[in-house]
C-alpha positions as protocol buffer text, in pm:
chain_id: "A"
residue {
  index: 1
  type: UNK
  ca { x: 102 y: 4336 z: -3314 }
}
residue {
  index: 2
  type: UNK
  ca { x: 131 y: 4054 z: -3045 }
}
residue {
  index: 3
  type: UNK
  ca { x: 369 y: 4118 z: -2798 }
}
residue {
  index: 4
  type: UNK
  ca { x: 600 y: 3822 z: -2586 }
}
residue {
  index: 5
  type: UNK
  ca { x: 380 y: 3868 z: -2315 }
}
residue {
  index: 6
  type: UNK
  ca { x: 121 y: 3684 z: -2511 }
}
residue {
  index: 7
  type: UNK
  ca { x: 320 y: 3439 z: -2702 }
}
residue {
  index: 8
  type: UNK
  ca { x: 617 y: 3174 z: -2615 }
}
residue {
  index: 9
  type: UNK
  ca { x: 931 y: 3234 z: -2829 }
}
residue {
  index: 10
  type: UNK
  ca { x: 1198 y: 3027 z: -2975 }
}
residue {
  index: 11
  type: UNK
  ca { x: 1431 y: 3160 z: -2694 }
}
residue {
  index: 12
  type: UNK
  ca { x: 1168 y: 3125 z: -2424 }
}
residue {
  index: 13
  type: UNK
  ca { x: 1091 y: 2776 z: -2595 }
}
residue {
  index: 14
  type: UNK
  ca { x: 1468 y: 2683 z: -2559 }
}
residue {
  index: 15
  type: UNK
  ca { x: 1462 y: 2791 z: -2172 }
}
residue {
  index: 16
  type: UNK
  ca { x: 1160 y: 2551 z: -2134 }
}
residue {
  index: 17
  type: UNK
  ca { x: 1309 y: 2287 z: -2303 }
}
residue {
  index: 18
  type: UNK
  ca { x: 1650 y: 2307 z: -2106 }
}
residue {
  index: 19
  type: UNK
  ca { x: 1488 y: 2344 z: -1774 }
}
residue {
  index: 20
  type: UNK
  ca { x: 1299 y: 2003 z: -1856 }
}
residue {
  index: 21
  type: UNK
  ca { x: 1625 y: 1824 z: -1915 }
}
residue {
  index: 22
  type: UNK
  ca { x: 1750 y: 1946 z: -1609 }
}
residue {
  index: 23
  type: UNK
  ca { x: 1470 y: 1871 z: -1408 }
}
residue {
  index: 24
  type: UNK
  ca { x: 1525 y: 1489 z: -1597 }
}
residue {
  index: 25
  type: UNK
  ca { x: 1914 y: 1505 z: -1463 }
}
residue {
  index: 26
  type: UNK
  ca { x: 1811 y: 1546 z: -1092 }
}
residue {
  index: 27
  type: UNK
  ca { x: 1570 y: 1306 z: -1142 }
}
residue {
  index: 28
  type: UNK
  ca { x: 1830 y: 1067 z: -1242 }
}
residue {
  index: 29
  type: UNK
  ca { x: 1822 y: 1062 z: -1544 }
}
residue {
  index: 30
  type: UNK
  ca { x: 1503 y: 888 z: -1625 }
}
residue {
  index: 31
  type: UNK
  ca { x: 1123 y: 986 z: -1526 }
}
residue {
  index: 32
  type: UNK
  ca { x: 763 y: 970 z: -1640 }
}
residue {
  index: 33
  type: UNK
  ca { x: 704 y: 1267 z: -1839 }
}
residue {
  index: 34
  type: UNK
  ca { x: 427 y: 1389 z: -1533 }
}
residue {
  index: 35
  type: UNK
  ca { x: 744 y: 1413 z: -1289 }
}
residue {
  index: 36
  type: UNK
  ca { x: 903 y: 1629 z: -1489 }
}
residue {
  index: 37
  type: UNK
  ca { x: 657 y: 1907 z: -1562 }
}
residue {
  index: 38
  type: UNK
  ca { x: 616 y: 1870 z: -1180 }
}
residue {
  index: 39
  type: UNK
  ca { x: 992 y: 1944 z: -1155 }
}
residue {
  index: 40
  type: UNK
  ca { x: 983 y: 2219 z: -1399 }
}
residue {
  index: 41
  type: UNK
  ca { x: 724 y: 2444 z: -1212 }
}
residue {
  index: 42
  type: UNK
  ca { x: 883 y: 2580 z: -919 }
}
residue {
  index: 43
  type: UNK
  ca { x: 1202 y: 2621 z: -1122 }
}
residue {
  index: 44
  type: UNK
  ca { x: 1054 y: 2927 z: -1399 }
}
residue {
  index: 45
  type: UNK
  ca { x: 846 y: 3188 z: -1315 }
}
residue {
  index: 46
  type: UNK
  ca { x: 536 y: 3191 z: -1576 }
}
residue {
  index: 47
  type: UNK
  ca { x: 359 y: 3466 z: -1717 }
}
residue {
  index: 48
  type: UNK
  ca { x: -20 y: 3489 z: -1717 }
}
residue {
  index: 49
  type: UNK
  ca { x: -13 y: 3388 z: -2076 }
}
residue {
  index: 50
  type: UNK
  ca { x: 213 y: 3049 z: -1998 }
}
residue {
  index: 51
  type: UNK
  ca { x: -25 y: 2991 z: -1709 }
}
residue {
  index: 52
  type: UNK
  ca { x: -355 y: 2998 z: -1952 }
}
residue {
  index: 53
  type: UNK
  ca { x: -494 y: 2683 z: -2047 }
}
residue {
  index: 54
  type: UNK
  ca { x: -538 y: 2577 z: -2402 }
}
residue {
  index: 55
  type: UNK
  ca { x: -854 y: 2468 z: -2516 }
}
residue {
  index: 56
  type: UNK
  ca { x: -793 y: 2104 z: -2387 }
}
residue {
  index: 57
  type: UNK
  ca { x: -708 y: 2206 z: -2044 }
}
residue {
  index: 58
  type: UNK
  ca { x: -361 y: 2237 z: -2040 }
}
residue {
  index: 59
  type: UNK
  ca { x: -116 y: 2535 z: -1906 }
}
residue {
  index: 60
  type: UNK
  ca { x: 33 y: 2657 z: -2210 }
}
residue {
  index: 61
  type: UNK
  ca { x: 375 y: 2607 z: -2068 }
}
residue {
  index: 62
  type: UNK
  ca { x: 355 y: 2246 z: -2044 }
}
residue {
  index: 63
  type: UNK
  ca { x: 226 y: 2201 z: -2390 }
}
residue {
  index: 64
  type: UNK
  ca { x: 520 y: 2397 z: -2493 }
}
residue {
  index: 65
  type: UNK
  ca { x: 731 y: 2139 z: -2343 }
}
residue {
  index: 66
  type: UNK
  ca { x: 546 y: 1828 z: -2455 }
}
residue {
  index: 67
  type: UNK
  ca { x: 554 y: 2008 z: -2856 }
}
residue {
  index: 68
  type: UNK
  ca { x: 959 y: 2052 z: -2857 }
}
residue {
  index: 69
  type: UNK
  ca { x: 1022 y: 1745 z: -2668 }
}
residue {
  index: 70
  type: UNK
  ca { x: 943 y: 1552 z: -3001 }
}
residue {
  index: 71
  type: UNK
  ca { x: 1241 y: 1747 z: -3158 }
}
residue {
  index: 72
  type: UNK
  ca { x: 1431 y: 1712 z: -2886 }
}
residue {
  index: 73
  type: UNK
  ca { x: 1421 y: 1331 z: -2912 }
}
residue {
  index: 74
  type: UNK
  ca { x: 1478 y: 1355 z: -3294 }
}
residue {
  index: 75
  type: UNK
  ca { x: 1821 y: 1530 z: -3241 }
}
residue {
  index: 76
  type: UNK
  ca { x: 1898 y: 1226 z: -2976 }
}
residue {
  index: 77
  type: UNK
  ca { x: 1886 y: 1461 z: -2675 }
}
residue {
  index: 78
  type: UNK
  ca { x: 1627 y: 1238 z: -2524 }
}
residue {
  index: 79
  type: UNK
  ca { x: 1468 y: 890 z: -2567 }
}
residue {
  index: 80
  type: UNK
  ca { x: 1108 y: 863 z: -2512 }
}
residue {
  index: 81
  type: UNK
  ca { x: 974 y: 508 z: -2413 }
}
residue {
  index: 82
  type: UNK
  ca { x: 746 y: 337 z: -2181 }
}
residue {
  index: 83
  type: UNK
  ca { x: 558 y: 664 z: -2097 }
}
residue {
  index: 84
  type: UNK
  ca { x: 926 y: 763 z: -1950 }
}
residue {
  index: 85
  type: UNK
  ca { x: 1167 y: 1037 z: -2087 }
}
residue {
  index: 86
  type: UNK
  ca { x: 1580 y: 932 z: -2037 }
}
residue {
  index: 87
  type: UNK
  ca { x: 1802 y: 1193 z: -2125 }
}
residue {
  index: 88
  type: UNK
  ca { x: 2113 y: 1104 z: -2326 }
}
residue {
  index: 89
  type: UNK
  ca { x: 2460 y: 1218 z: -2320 }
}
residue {
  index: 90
  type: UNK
  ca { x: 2472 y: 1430 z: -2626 }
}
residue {
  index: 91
  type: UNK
  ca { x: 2144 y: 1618 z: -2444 }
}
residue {
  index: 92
  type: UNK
  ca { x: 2314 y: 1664 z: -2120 }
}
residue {
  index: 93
  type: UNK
  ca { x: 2605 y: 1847 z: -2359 }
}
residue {
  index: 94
  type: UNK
  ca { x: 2321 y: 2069 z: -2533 }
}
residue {
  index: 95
  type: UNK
  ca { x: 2255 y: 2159 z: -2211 }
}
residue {
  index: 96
  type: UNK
  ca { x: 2535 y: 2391 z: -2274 }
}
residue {
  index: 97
  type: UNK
  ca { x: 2395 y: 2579 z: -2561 }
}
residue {
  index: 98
  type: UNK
  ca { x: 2211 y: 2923 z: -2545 }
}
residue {
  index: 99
  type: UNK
  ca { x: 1846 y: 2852 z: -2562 }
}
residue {
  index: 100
  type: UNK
  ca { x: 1763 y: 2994 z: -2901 }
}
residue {
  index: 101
  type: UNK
  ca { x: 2049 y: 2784 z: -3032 }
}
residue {
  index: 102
  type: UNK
  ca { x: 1910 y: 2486 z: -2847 }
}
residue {
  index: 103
  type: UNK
  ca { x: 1592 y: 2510 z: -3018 }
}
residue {
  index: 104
  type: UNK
  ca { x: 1650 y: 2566 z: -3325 }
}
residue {
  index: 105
  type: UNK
  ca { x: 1957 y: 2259 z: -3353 }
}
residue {
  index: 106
  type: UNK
  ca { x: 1640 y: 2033 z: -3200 }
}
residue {
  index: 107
  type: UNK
  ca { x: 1421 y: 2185 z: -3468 }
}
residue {
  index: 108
  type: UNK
  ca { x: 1688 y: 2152 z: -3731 }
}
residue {
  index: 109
  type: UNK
  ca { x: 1715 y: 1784 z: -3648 }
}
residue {
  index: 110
  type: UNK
  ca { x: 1365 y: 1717 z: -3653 }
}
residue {
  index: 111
  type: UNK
  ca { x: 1273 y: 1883 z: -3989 }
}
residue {
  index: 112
  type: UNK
  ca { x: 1566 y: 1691 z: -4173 }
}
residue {
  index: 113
  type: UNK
  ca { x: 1471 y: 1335 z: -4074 }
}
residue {
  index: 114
  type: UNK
  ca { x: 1103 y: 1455 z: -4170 }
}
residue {
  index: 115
  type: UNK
  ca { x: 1153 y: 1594 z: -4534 }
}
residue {
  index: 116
  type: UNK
  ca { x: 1470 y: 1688 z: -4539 }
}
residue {
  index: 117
  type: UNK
  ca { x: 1344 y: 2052 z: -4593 }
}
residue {
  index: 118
  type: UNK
  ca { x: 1488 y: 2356 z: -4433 }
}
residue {
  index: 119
  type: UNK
  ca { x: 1485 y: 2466 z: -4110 }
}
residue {
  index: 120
  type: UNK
  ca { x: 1175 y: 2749 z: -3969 }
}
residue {
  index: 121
  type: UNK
  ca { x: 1370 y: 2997 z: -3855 }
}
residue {
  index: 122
  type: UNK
  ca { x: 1025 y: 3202 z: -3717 }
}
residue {
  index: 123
  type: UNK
  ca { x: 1130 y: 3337 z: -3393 }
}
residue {
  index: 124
  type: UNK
  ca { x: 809 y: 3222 z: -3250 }
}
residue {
  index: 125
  type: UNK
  ca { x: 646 y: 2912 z: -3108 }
}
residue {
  index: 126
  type: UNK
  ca { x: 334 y: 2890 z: -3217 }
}
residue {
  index: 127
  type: UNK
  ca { x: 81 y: 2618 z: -3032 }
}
residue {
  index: 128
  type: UNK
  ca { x: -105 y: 2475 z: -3314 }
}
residue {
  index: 129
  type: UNK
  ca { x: -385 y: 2210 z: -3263 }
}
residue {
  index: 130
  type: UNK
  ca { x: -90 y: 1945 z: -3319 }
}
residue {
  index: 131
  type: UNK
  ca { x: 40 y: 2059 z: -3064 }
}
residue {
  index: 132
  type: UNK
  ca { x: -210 y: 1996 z: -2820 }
}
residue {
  index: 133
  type: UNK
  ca { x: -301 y: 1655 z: -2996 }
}
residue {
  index: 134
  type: UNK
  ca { x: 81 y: 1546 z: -2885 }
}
residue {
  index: 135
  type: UNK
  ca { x: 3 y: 1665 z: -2523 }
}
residue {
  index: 136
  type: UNK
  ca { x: -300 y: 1480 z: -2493 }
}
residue {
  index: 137
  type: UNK
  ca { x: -165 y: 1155 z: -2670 }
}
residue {
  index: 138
  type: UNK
  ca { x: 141 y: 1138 z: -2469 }
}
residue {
  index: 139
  type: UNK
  ca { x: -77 y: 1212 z: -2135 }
}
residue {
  index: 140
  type: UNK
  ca { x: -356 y: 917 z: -2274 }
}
residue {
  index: 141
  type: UNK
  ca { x: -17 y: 664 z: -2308 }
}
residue {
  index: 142
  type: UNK
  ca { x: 144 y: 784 z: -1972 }
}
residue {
  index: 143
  type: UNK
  ca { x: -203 y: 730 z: -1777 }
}
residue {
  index: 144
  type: UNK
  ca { x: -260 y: 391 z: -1929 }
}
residue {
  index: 145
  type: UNK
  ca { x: 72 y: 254 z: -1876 }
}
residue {
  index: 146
  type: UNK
  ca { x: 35 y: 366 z: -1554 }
}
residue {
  index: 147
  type: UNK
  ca { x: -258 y: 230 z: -1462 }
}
residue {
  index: 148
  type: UNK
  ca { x: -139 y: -119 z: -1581 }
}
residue {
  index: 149
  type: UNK
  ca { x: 157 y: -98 z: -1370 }
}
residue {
  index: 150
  type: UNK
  ca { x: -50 y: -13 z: -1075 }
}
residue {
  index: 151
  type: UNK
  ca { x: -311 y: -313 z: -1156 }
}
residue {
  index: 152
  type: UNK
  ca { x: -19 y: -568 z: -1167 }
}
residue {
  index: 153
  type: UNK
  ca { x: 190 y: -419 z: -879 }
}
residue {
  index: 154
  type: UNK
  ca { x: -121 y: -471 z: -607 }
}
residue {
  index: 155
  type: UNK
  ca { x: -180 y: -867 z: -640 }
}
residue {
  index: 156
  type: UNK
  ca { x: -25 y: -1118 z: -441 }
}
residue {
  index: 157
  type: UNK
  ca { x: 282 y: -1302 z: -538 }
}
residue {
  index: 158
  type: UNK
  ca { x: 78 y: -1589 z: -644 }
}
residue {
  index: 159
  type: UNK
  ca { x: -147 y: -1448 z: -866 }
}
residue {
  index: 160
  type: UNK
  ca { x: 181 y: -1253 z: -1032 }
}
residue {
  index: 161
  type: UNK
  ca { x: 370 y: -1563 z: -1080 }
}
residue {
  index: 162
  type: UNK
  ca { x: 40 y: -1724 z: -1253 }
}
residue {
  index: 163
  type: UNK
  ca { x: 1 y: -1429 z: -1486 }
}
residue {
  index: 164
  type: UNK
  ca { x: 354 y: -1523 z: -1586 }
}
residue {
  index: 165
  type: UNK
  ca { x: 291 y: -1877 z: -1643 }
}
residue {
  index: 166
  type: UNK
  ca { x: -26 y: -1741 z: -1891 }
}
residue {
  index: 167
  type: UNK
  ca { x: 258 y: -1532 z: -2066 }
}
residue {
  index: 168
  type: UNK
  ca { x: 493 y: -1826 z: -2154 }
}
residue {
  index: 169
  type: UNK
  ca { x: 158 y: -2005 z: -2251 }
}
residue {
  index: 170
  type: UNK
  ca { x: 85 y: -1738 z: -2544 }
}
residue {
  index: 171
  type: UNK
  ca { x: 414 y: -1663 z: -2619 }
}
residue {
  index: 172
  type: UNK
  ca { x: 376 y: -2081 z: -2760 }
}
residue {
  index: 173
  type: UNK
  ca { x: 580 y: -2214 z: -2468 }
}
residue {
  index: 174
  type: UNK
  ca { x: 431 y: -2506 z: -2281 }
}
residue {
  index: 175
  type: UNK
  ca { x: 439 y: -2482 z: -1895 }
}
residue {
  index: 176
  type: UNK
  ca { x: 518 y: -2806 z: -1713 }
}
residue {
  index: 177
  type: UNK
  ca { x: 525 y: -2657 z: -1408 }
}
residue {
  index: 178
  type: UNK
  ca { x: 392 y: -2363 z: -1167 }
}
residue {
  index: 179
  type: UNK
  ca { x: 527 y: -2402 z: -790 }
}
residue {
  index: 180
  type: UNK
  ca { x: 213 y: -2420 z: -516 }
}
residue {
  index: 181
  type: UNK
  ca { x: 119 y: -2127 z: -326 }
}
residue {
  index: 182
  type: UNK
  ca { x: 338 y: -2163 z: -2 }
}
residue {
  index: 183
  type: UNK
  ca { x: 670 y: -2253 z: -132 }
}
residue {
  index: 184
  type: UNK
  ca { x: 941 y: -2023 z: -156 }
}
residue {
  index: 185
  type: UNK
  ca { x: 1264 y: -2000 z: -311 }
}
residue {
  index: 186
  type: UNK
  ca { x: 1410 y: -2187 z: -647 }
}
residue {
  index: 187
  type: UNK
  ca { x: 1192 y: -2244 z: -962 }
}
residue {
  index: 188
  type: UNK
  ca { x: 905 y: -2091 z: -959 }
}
residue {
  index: 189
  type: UNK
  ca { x: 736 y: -2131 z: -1328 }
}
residue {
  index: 190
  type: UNK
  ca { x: 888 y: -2456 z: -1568 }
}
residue {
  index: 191
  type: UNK
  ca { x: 830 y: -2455 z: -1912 }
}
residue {
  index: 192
  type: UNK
  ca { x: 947 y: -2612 z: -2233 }
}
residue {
  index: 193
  type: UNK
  ca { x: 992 y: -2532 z: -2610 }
}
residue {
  index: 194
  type: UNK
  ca { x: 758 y: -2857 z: -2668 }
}
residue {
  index: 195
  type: UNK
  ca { x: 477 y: -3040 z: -2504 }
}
residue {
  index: 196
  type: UNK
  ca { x: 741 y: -3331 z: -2362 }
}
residue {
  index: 197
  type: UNK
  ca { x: 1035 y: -3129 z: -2265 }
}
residue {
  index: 198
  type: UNK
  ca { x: 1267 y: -3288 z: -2514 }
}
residue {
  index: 199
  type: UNK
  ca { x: 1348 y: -3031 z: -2693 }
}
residue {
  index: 200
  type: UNK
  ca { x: 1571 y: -2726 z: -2572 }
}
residue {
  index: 201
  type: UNK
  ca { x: 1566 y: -2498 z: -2432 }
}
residue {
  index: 202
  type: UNK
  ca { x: 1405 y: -2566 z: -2120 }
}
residue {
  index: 203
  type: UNK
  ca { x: 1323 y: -2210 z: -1932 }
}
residue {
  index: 204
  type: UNK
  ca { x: 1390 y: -2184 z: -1566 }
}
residue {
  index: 205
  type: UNK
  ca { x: 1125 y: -1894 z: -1401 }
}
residue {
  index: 206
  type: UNK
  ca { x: 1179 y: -1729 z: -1113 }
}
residue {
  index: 207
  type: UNK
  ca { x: 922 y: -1460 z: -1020 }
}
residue {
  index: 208
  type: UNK
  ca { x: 965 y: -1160 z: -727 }
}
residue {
  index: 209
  type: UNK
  ca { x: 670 y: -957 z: -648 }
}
residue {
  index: 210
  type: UNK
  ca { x: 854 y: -681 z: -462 }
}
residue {
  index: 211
  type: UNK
  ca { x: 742 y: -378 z: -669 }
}
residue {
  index: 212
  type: UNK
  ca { x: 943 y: -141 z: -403 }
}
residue {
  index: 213
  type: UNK
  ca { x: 1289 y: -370 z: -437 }
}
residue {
  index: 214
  type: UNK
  ca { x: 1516 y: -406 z: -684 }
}
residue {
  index: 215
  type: UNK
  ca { x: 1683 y: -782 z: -699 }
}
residue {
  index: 216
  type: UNK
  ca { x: 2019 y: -769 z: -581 }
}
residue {
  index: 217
  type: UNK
  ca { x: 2305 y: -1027 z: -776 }
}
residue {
  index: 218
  type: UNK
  ca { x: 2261 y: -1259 z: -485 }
}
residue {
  index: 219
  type: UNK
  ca { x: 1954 y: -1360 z: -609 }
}
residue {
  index: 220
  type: UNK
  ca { x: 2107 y: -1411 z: -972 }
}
residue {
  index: 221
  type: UNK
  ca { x: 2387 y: -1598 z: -872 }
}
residue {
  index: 222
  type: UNK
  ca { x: 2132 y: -1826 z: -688 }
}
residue {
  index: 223
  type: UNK
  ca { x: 1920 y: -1872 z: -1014 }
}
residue {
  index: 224
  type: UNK
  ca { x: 2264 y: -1897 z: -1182 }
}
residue {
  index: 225
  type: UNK
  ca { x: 2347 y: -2190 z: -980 }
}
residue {
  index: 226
  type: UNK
  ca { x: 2016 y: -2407 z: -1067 }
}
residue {
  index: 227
  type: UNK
  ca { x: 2052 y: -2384 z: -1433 }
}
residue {
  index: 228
  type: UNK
  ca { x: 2207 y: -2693 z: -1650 }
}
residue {
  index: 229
  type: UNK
  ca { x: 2440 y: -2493 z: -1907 }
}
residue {
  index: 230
  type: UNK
  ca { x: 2377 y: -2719 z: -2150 }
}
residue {
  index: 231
  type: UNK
  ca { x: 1977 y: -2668 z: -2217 }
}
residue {
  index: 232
  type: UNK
  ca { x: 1838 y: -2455 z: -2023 }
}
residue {
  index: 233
  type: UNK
  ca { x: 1776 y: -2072 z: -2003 }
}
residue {
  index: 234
  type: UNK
  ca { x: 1695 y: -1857 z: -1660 }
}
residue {
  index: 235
  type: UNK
  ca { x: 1392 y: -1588 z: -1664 }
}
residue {
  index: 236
  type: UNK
  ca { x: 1394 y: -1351 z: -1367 }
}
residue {
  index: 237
  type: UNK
  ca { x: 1103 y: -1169 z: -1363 }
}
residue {
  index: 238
  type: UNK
  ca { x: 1093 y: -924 z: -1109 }
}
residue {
  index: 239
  type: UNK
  ca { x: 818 y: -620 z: -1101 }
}
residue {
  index: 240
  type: UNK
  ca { x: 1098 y: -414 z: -850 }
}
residue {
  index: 241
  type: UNK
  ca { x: 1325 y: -411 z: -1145 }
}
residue {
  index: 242
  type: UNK
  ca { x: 1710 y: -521 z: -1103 }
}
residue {
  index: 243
  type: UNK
  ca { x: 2008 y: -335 z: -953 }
}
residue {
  index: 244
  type: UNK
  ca { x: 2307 y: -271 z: -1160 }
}
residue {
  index: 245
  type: UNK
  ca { x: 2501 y: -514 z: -1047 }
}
residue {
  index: 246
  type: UNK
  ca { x: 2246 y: -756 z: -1063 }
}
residue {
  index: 247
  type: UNK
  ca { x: 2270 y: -715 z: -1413 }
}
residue {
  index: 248
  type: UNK
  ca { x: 2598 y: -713 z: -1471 }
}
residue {
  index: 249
  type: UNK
  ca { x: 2584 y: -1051 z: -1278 }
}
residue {
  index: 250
  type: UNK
  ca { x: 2301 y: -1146 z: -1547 }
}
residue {
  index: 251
  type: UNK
  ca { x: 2533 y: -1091 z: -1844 }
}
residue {
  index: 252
  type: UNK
  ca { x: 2864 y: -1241 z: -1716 }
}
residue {
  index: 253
  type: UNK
  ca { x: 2678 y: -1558 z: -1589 }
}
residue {
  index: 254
  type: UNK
  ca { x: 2851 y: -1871 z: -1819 }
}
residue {
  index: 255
  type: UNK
  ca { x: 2463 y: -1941 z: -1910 }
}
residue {
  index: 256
  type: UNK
  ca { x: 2180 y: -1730 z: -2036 }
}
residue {
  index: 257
  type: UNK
  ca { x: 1985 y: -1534 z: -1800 }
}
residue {
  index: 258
  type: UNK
  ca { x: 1704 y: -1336 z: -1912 }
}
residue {
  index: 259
  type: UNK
  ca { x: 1599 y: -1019 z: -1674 }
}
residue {
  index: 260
  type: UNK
  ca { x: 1254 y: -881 z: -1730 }
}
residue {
  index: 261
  type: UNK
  ca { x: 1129 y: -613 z: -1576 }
}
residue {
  index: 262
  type: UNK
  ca { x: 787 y: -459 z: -1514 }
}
residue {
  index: 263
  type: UNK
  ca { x: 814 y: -208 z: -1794 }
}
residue {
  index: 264
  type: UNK
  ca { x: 955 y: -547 z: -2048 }
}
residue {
  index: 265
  type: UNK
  ca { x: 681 y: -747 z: -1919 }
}
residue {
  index: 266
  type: UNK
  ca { x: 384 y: -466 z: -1932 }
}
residue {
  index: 267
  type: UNK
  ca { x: 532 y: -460 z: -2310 }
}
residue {
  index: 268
  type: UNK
  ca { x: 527 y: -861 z: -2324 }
}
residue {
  index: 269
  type: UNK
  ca { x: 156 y: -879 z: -2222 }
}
residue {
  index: 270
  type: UNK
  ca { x: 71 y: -585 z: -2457 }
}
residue {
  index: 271
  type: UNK
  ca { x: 224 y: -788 z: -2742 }
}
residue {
  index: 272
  type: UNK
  ca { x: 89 y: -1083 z: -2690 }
}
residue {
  index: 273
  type: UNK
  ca { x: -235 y: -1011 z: -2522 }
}
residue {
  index: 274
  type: UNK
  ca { x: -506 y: -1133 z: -2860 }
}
residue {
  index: 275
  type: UNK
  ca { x: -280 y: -1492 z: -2786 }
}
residue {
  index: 276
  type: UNK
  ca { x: -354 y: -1472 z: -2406 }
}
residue {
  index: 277
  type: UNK
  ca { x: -644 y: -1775 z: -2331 }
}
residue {
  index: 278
  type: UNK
  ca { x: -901 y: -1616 z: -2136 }
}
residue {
  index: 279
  type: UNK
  ca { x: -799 y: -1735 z: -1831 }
}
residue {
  index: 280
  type: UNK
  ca { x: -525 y: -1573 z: -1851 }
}
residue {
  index: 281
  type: UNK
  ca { x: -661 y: -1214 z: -1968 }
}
residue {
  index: 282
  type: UNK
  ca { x: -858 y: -1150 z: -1647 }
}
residue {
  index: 283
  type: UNK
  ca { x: -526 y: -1096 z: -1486 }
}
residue {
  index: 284
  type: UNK
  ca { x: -517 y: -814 z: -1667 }
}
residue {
  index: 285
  type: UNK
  ca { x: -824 y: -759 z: -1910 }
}
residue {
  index: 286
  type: UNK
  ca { x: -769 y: -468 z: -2137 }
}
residue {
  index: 287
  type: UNK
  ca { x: -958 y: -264 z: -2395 }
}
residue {
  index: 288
  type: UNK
  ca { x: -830 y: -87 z: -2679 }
}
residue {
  index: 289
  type: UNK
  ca { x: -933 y: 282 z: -2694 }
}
residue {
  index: 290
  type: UNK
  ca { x: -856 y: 383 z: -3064 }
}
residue {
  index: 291
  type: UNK
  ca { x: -653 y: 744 z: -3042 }
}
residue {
  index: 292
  type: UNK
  ca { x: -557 y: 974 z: -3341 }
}
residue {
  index: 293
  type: UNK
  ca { x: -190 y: 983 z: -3252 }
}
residue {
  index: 294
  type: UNK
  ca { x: -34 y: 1284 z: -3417 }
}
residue {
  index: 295
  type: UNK
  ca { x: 236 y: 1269 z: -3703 }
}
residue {
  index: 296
  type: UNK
  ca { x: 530 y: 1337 z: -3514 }
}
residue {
  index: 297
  type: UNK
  ca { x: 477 y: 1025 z: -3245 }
}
């Protein structure tokens, strides 16, 4: 008969799982799912079984983690997307539960929006090979994104803004426009709905290249302020992202103001990257790598 020493229970499960969501909260709230197992070590002490690696190379504690967190995002507690984990308010307030309890509601959730069946009420968390297929698929996606943001964070502002102009291109918009290298400030990309530019709307680019700053609403305002209300549409582009009151700015502006960020754009150039012209893929030439991805992704 095993004993706990050499398996990870529902309650030890739910301890796991709640120290993860912590970890998230002092992380603000949102983090790549590599933070938080980072965060999550030097809060638990680990037993030599938690500390063995599974067969794929992973500490048995982490894969315990990256197994629940798919019920934990099926009850709501947290959203998974982009390679990031955000926890939600009704997760901060199952924070609150004992750990068992915590567990098993995530479970609970999870098995209902599957089948609808009942509840496994096995006081044990048993890694399976699915298990370790979700780990590995969910380390594969982090790692990729990743690597893409890195890629498109390192070139110059230049290159970035052309890579935007090939995006409008496949997207079926025509560009009229792409400012010189040299220039700064205003319009940086100008394209149109048609090849003449008669019919709206007419998109107004700006692109930032500051991967380390966030555009403040100064820089909306300004944008703002260039637009005709009438036929035109402003796309801020910005690979720093956008602080909150810059987009607050963005969605009381009396015309429409489109904020794209790098995750939004990664996911852009990702869906539209078999329309890309060729040109325009060695920005950013990709493979695809063809991945079982396991039945509860």
């Amino acid at each position: 008969m095993n004993s706990d020493a050499d398996r990870i229970t529902l309650e030890r499960a739910g301890e796991l799982m709640q120290t993860a969501l912590q970890a998230l909260i002092d992380l603000g709230g949102t983090a790549k799912r590599s933070e938080v197992f980072k965060s999550v070590e030097p809060r638990l002490e680990f037993n030599e079984y938690e500390r063995s690696l599974n067969d794929s190379g992973y500490p048995r504690w982490r894969t315990s983690i990256g197994w629940w967190s798919t019920d934990v995002a099926k009850a709501g507690w947290i959203l998974k997307k982009n390679g990031k984990w955000h926890i939600t308010n009704e997760g901060q307030a199952a924070l609150a539960l004992e750990p068992g309890e915590f567990i098993r509601q995530a479970a609970d959730a999870y098995r209902k929006q599957l089948d609808n069946s009942a509840p496994d009420t096995t006081e044990v968390a048993t890694v399976t090979e699915e298990e370790v297929a979700t780990e590995e698929f969910e380390d594969a996606d982090e790692k990729s994104r990743s690597s893409i943001a890195q890629h498109i964070t390192r070139m110059n502002p230049y290159e970035f803004q052309d890579m935007v102009a090939e995006l409008l291109l496949a997207m079926g918009y025509h560009v009229a426009e792409v400012s010189p290298a040299g220039r700064d400030g205003g319009i940086d990309v100008i394209a149109y709905s048609d090849p003449l530019g008669g019919k709206p709307p007419r998109f107004m680019v700006q692109v930032k290249q500051k991967p380390d700053t966030k555009t403040p609403p100064k820089e909306i305002r300004e944008l703002v302020g260039l637009l005709n209300a009438k036929d035109e549409i402003g796309l801020f582009v910005a690979t720093g992202g956008f602080t909150y009151e810059a987009k607050m700015e963005a969605r009381r502006a009396s015309v429409h103001v489109e904020l794209i960020d790098l995750d939004k754009f990664i996911n852009l150039w990702l869906e539209y990257y078999d329309k890309l012209r060729e040109t325009g893929k060695r920005f950013l030439p990709l493979v695809k790598v063809f991945f079982i991805a396991p039945e509860n992704t």
